[in-house]
PDB file of the backbone (N, CA, C, O) and the ligand in Angstrom, with CONECT records:
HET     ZN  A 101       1
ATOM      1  N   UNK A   1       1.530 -11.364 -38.648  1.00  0.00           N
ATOM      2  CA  UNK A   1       2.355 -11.484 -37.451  1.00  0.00           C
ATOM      3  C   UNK A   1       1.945 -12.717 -36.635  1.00  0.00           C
ATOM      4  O   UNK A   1       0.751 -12.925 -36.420  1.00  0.00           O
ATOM      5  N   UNK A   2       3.209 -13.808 -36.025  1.00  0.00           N
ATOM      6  CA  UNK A   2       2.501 -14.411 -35.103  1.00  0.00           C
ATOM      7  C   UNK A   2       2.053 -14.227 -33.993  1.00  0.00           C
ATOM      8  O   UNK A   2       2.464 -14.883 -33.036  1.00  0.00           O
ATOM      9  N   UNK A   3       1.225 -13.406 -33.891  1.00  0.00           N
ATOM     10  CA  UNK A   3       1.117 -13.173 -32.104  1.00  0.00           C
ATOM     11  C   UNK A   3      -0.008 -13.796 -31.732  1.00  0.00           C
ATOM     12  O   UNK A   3      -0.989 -13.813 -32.476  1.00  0.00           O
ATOM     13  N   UNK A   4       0.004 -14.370 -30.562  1.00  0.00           N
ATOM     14  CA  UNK A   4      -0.790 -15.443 -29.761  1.00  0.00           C
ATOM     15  C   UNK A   4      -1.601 -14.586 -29.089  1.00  0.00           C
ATOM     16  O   UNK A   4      -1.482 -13.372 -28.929  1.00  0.00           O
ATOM     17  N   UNK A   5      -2.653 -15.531 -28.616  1.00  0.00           N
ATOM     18  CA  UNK A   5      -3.865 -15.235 -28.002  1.00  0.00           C
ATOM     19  C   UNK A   5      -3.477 -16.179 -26.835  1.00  0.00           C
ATOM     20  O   UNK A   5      -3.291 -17.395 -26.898  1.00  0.00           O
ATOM     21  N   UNK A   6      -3.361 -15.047 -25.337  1.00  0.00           N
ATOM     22  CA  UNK A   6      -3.262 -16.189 -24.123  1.00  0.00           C
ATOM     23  C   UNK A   6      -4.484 -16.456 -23.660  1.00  0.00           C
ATOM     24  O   UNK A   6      -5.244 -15.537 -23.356  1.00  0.00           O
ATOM     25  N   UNK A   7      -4.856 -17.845 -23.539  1.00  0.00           N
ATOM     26  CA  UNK A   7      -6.246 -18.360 -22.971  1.00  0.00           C
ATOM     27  C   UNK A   7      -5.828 -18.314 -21.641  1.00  0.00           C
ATOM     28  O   UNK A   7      -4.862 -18.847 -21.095  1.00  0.00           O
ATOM     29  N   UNK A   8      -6.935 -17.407 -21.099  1.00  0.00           N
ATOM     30  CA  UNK A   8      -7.056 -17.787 -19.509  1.00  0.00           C
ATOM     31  C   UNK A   8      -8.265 -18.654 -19.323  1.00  0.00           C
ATOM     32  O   UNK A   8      -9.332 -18.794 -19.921  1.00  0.00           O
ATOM     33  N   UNK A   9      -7.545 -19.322 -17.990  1.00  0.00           N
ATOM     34  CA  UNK A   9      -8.792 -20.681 -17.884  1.00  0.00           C
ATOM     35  C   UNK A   9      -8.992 -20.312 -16.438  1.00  0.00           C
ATOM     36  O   UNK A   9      -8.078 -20.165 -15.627  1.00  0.00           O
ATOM     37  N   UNK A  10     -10.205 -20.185 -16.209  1.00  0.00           N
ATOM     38  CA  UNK A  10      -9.995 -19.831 -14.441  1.00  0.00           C
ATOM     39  C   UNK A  10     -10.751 -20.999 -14.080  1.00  0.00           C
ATOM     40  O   UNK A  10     -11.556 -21.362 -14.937  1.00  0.00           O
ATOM     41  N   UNK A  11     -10.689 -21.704 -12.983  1.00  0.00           N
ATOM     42  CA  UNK A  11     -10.982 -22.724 -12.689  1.00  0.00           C
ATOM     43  C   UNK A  11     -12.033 -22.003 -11.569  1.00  0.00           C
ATOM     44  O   UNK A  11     -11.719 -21.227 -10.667  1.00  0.00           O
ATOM     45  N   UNK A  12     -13.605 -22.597 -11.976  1.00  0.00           N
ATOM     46  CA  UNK A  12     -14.738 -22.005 -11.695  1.00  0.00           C
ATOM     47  C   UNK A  12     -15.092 -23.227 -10.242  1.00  0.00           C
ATOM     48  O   UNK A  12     -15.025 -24.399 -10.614  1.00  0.00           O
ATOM     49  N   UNK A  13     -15.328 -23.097  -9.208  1.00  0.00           N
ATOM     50  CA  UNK A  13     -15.818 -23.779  -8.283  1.00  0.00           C
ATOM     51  C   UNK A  13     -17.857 -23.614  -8.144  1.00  0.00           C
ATOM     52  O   UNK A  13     -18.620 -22.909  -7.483  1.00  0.00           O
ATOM     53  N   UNK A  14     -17.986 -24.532  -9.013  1.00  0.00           N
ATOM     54  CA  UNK A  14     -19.499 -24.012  -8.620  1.00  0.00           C
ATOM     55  C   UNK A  14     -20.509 -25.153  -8.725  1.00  0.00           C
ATOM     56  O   UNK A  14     -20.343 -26.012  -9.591  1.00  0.00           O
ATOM     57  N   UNK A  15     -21.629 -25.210  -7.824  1.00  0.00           N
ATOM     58  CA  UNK A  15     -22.342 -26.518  -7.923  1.00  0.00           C
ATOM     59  C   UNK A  15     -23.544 -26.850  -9.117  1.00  0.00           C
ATOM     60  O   UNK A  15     -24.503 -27.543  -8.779  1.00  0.00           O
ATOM     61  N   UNK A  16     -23.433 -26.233 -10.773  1.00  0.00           N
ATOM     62  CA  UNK A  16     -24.203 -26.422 -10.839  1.00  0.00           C
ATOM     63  C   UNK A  16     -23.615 -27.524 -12.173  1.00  0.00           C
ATOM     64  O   UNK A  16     -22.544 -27.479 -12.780  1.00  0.00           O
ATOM     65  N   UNK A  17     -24.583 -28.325 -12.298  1.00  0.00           N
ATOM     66  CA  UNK A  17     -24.536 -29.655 -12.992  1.00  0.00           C
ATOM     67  C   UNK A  17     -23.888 -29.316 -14.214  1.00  0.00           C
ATOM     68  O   UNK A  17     -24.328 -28.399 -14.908  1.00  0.00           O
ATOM     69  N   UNK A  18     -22.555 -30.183 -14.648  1.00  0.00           N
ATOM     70  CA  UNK A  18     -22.321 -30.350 -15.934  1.00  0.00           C
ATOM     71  C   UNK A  18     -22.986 -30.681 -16.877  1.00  0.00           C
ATOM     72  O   UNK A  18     -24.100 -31.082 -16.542  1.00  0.00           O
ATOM     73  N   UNK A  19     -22.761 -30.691 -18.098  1.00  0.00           N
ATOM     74  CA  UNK A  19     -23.317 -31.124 -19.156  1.00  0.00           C
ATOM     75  C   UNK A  19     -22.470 -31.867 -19.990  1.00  0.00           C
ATOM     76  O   UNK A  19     -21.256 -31.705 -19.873  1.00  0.00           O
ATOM     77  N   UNK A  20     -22.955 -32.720 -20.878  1.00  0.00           N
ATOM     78  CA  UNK A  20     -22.356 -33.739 -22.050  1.00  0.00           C
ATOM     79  C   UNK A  20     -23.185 -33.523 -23.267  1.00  0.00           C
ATOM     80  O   UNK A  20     -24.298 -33.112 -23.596  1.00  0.00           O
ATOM     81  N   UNK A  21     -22.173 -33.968 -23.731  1.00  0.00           N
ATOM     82  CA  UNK A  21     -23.041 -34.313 -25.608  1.00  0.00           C
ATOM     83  C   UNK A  21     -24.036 -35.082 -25.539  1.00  0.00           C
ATOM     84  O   UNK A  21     -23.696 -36.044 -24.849  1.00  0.00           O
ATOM     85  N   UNK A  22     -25.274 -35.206 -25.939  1.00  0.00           N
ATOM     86  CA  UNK A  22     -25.486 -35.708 -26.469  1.00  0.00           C
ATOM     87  C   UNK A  22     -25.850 -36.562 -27.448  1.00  0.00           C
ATOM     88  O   UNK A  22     -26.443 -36.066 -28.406  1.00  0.00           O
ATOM     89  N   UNK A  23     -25.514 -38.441 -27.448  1.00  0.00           N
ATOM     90  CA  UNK A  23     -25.199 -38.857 -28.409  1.00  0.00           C
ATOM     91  C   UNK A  23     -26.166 -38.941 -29.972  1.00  0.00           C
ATOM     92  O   UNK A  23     -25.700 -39.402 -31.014  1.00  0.00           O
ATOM     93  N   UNK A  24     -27.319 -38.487 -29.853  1.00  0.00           N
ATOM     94  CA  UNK A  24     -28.584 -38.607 -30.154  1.00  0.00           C
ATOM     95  C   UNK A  24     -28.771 -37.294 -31.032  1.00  0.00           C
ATOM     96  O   UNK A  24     -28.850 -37.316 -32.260  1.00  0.00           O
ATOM     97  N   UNK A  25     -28.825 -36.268 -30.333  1.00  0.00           N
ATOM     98  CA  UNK A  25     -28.871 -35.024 -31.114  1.00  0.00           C
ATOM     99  C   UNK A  25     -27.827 -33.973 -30.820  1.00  0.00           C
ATOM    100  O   UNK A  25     -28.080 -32.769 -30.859  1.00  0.00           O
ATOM    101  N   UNK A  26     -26.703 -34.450 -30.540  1.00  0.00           N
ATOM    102  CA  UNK A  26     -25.114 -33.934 -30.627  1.00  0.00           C
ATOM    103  C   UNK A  26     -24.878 -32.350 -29.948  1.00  0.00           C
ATOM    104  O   UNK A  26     -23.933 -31.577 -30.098  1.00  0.00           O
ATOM    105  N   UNK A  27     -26.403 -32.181 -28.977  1.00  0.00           N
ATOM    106  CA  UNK A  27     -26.122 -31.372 -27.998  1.00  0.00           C
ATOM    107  C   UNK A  27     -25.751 -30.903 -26.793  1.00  0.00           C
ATOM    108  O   UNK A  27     -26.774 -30.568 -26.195  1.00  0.00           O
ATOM    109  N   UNK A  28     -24.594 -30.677 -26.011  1.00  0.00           N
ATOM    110  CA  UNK A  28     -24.279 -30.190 -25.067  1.00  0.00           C
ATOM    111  C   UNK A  28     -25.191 -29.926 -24.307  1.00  0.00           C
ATOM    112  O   UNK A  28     -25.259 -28.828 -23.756  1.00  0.00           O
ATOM    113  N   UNK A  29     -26.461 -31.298 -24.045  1.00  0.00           N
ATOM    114  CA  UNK A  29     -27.486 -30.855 -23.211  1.00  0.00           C
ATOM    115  C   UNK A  29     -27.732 -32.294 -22.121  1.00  0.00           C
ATOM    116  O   UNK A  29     -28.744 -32.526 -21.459  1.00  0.00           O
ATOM    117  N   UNK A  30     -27.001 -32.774 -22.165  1.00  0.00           N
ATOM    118  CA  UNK A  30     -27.164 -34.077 -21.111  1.00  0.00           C
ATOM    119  C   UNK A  30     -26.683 -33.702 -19.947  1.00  0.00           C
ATOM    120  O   UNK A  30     -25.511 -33.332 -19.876  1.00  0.00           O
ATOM    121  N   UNK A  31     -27.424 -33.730 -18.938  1.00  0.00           N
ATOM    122  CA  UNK A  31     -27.471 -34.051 -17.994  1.00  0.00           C
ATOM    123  C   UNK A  31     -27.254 -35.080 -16.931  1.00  0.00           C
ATOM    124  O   UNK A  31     -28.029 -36.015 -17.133  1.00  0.00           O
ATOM    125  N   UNK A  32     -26.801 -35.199 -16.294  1.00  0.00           N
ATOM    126  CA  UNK A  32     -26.010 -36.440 -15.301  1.00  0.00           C
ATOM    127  C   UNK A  32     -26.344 -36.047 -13.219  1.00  0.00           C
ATOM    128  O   UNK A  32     -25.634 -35.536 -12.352  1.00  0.00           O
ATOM    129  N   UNK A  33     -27.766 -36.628 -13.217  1.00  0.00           N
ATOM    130  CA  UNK A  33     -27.949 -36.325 -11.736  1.00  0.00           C
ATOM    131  C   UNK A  33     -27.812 -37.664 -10.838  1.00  0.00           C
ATOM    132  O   UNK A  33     -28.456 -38.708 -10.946  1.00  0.00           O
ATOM    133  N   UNK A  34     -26.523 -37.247  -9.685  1.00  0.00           N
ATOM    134  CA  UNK A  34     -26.483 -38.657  -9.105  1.00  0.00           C
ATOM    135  C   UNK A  34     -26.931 -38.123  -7.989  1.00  0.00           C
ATOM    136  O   UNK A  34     -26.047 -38.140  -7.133  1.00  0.00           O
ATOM    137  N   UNK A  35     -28.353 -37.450  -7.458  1.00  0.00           N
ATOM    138  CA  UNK A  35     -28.725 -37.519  -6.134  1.00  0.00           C
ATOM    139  C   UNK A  35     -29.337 -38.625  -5.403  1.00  0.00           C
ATOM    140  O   UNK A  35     -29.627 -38.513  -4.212  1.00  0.00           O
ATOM    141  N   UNK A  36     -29.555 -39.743  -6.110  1.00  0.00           N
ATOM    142  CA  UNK A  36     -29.766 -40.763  -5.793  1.00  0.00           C
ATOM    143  C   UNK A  36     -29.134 -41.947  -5.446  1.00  0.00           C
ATOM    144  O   UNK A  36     -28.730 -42.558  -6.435  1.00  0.00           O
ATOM    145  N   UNK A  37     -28.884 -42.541  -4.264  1.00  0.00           N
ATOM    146  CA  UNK A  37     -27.645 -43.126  -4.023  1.00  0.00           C
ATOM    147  C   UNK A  37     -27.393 -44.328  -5.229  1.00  0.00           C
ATOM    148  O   UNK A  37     -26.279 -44.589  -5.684  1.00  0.00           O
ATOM    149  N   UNK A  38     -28.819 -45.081  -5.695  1.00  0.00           N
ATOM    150  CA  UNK A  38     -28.583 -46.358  -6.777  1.00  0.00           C
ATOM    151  C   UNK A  38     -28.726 -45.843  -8.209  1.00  0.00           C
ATOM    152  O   UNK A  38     -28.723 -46.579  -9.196  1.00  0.00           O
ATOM    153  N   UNK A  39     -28.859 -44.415  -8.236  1.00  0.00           N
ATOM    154  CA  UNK A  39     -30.111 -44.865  -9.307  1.00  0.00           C
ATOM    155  C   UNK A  39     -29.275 -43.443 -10.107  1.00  0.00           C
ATOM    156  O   UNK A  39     -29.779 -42.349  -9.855  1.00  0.00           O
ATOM    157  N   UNK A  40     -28.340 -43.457 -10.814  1.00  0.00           N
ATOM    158  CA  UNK A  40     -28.194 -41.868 -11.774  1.00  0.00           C
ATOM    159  C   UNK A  40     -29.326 -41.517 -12.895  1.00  0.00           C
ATOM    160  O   UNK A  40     -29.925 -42.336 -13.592  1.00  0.00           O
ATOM    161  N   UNK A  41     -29.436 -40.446 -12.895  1.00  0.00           N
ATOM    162  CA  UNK A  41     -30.955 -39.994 -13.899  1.00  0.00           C
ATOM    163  C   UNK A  41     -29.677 -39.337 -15.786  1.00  0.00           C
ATOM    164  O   UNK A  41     -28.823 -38.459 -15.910  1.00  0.00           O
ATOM    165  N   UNK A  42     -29.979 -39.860 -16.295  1.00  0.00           N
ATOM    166  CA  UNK A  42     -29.353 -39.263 -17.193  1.00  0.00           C
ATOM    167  C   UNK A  42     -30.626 -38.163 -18.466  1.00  0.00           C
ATOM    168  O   UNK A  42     -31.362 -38.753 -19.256  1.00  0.00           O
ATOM    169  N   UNK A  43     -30.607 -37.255 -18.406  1.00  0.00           N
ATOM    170  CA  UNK A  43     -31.157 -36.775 -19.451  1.00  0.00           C
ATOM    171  C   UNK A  43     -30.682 -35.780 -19.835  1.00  0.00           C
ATOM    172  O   UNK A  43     -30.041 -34.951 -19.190  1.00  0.00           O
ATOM    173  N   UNK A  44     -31.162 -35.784 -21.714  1.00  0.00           N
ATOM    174  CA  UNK A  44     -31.203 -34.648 -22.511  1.00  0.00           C
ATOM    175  C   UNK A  44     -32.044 -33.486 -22.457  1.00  0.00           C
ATOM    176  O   UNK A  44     -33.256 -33.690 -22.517  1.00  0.00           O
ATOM    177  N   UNK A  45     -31.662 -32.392 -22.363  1.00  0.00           N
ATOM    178  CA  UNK A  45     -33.141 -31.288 -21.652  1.00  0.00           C
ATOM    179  C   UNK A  45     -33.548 -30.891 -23.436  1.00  0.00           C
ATOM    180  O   UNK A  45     -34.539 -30.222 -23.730  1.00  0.00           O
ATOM    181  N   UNK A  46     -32.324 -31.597 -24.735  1.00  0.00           N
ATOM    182  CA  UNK A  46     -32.674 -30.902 -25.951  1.00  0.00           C
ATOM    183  C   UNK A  46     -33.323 -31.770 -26.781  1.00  0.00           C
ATOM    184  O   UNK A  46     -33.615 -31.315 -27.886  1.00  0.00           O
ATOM    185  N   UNK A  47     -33.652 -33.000 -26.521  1.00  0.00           N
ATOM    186  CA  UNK A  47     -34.211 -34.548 -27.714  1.00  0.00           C
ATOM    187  C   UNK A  47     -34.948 -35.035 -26.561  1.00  0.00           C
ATOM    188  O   UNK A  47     -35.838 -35.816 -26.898  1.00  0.00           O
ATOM    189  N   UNK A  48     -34.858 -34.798 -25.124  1.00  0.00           N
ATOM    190  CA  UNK A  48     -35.618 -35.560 -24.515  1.00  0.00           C
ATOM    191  C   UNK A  48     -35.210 -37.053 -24.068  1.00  0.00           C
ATOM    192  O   UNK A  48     -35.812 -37.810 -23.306  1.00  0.00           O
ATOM    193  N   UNK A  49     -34.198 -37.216 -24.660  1.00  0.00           N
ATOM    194  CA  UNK A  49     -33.715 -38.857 -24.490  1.00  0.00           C
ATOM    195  C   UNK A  49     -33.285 -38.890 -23.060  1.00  0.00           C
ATOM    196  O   UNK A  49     -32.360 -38.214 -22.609  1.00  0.00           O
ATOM    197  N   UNK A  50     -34.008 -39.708 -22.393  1.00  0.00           N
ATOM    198  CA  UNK A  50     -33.655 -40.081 -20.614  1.00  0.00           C
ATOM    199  C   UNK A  50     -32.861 -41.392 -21.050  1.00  0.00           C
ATOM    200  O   UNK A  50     -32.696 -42.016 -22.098  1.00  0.00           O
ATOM    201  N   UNK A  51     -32.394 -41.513 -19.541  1.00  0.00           N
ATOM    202  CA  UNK A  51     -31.943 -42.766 -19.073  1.00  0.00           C
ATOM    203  C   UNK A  51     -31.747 -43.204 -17.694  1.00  0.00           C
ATOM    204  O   UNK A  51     -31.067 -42.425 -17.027  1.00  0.00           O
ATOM    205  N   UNK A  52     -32.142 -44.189 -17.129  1.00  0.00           N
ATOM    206  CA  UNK A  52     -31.936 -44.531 -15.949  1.00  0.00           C
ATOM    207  C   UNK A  52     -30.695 -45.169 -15.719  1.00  0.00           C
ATOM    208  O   UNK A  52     -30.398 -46.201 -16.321  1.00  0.00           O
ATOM    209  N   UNK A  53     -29.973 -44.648 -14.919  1.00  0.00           N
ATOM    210  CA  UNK A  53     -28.862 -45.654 -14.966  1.00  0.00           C
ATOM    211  C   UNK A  53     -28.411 -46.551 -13.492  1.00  0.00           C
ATOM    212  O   UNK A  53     -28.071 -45.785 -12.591  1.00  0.00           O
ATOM    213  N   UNK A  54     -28.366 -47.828 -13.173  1.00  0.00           N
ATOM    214  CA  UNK A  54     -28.859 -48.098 -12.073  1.00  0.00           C
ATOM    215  C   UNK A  54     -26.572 -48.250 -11.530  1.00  0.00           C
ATOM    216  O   UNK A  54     -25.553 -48.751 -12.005  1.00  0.00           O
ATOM    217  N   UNK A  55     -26.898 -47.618 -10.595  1.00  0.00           N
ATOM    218  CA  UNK A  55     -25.658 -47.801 -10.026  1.00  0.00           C
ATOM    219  C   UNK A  55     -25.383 -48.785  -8.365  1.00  0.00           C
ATOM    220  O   UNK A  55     -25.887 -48.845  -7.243  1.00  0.00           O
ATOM    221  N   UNK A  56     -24.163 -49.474  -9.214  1.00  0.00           N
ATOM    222  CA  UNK A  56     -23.612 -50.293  -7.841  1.00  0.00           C
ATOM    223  C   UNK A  56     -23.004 -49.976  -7.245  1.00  0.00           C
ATOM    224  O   UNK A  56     -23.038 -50.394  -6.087  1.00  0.00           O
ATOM    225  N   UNK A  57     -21.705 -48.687  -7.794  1.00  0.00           N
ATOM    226  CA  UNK A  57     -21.197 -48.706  -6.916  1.00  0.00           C
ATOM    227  C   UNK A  57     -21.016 -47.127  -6.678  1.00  0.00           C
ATOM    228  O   UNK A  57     -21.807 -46.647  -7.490  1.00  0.00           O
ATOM    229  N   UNK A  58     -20.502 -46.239  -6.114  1.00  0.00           N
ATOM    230  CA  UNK A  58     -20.725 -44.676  -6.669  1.00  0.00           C
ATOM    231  C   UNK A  58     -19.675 -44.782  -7.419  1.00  0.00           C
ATOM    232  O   UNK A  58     -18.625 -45.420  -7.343  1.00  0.00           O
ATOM    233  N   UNK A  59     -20.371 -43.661  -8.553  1.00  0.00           N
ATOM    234  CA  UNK A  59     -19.267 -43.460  -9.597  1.00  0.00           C
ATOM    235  C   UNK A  59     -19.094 -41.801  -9.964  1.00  0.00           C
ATOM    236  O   UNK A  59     -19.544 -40.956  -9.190  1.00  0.00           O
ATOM    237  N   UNK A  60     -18.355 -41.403 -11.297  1.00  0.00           N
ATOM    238  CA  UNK A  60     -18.438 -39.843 -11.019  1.00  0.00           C
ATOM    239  C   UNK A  60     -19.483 -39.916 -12.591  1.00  0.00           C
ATOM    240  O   UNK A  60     -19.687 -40.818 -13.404  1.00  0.00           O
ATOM    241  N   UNK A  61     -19.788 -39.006 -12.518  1.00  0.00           N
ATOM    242  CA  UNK A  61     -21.137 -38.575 -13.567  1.00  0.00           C
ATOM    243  C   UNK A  61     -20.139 -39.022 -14.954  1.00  0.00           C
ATOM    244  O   UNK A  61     -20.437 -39.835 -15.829  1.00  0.00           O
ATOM    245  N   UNK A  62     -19.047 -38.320 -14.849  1.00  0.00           N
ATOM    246  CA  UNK A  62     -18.566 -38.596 -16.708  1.00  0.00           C
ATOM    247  C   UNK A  62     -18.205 -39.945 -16.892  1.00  0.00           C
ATOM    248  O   UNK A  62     -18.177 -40.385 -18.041  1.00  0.00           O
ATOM    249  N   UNK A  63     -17.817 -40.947 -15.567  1.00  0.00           N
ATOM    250  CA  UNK A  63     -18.235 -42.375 -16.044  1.00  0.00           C
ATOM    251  C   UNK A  63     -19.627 -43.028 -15.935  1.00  0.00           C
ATOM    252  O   UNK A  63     -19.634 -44.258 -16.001  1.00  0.00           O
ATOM    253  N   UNK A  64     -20.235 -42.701 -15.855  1.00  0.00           N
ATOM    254  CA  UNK A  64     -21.821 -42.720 -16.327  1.00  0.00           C
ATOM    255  C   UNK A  64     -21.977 -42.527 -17.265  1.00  0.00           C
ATOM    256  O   UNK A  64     -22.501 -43.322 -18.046  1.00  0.00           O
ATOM    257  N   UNK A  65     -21.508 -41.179 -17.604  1.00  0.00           N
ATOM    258  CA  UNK A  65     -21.433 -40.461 -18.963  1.00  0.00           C
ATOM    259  C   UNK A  65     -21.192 -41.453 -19.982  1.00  0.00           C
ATOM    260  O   UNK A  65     -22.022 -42.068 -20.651  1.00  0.00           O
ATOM    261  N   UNK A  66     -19.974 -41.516 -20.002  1.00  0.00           N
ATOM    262  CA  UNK A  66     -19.234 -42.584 -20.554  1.00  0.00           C
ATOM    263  C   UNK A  66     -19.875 -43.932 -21.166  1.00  0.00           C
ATOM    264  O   UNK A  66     -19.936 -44.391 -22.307  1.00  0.00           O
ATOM    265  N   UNK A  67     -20.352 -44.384 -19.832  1.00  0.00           N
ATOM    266  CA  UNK A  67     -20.872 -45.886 -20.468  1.00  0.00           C
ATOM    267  C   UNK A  67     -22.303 -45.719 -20.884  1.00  0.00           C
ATOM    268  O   UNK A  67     -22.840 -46.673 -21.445  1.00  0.00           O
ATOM    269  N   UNK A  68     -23.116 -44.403 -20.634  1.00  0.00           N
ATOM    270  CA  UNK A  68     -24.017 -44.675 -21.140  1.00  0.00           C
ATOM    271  C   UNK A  68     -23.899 -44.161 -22.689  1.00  0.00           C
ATOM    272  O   UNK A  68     -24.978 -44.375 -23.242  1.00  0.00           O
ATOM    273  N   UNK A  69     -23.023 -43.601 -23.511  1.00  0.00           N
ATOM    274  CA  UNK A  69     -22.502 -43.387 -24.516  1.00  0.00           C
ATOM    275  C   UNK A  69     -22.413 -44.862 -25.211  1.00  0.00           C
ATOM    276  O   UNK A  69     -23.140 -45.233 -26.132  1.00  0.00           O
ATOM    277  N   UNK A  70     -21.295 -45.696 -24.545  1.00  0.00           N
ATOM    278  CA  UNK A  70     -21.048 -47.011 -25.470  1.00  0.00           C
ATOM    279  C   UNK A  70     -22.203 -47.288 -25.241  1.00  0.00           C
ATOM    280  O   UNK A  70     -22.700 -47.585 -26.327  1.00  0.00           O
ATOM    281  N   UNK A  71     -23.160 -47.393 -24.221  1.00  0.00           N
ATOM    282  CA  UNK A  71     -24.289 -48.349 -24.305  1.00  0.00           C
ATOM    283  C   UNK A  71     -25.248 -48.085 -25.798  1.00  0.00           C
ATOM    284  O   UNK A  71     -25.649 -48.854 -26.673  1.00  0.00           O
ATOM    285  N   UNK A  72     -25.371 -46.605 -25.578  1.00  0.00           N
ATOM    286  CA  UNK A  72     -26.269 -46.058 -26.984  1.00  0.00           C
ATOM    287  C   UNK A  72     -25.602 -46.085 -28.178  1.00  0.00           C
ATOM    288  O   UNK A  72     -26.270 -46.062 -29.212  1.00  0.00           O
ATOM    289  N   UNK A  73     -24.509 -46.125 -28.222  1.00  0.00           N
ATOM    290  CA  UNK A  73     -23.422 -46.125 -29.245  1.00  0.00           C
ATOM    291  C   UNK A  73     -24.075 -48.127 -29.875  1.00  0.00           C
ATOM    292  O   UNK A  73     -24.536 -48.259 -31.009  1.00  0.00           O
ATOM    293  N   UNK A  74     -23.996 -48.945 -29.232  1.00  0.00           N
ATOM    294  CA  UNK A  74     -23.784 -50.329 -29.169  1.00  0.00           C
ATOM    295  C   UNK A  74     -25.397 -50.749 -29.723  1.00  0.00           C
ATOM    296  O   UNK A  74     -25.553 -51.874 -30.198  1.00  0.00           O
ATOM    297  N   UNK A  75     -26.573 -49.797 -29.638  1.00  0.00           N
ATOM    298  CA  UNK A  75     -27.325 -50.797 -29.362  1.00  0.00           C
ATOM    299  C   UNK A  75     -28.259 -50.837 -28.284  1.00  0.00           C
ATOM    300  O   UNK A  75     -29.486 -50.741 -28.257  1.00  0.00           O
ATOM    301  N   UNK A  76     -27.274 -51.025 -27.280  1.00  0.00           N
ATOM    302  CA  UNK A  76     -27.985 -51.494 -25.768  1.00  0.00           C
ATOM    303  C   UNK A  76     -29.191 -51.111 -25.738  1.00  0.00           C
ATOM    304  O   UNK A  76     -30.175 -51.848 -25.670  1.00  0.00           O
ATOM    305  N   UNK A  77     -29.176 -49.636 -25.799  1.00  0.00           N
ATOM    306  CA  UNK A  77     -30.851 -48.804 -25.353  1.00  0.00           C
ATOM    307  C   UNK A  77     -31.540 -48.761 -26.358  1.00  0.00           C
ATOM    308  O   UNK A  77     -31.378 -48.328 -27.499  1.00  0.00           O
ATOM    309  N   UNK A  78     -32.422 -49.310 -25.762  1.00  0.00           N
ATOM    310  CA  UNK A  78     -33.623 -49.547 -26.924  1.00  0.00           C
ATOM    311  C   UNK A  78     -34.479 -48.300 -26.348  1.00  0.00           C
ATOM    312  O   UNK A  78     -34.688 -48.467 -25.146  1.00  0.00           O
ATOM    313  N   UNK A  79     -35.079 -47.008 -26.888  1.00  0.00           N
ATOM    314  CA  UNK A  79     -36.156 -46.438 -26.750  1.00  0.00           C
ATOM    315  C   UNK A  79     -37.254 -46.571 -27.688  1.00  0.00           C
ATOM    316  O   UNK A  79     -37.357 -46.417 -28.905  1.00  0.00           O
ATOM    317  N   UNK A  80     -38.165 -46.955 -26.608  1.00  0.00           N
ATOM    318  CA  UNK A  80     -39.758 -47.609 -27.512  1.00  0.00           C
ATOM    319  C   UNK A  80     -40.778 -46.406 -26.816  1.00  0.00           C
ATOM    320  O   UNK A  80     -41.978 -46.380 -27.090  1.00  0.00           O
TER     321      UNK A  80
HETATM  322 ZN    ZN A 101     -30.277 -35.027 -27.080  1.00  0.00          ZN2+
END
């Protein structure tokens, strides 16, 4: 039979930090803290992979997200 499954999506208001993939060990464990007015903290709580990300201008965490993806994607970050 086709019968559907209705997804309810309730739209959750709550302050606690999203998460992202991470690009490294492809877990839903990155972290994105902009309590700092210059400075976003990016880390993985599951590989450990940090990142500092120095901000100019405010931005929202998933474009942080974002570029710090192409950056690791590219190259850019070198972890030594
Ligand atoms: Zn990771």
């Amino acid at each position: 039979m086709g019968r559907r499954r209705r997804r309810v999506i309730k739209t959750m208001k709550r302050t606690l930090p999203k998460v992202y993939t991470c690009p490294q060990c492809g877990m839903a464990s990155i972290k994105v803290s902009t309590k700092e007015e210059n400075l976003a903290k990016i880390v993985c709580g599951n590989c450990g992979l940090r990142y500092d990300y120095p901000l100019g201008v405010k931005k929202h965490p998933i474009d942080i997200y974002n570029e710090f993806v192409d950056k690791f994607m590219s190259g850019r970050l070198v972890s030594k």
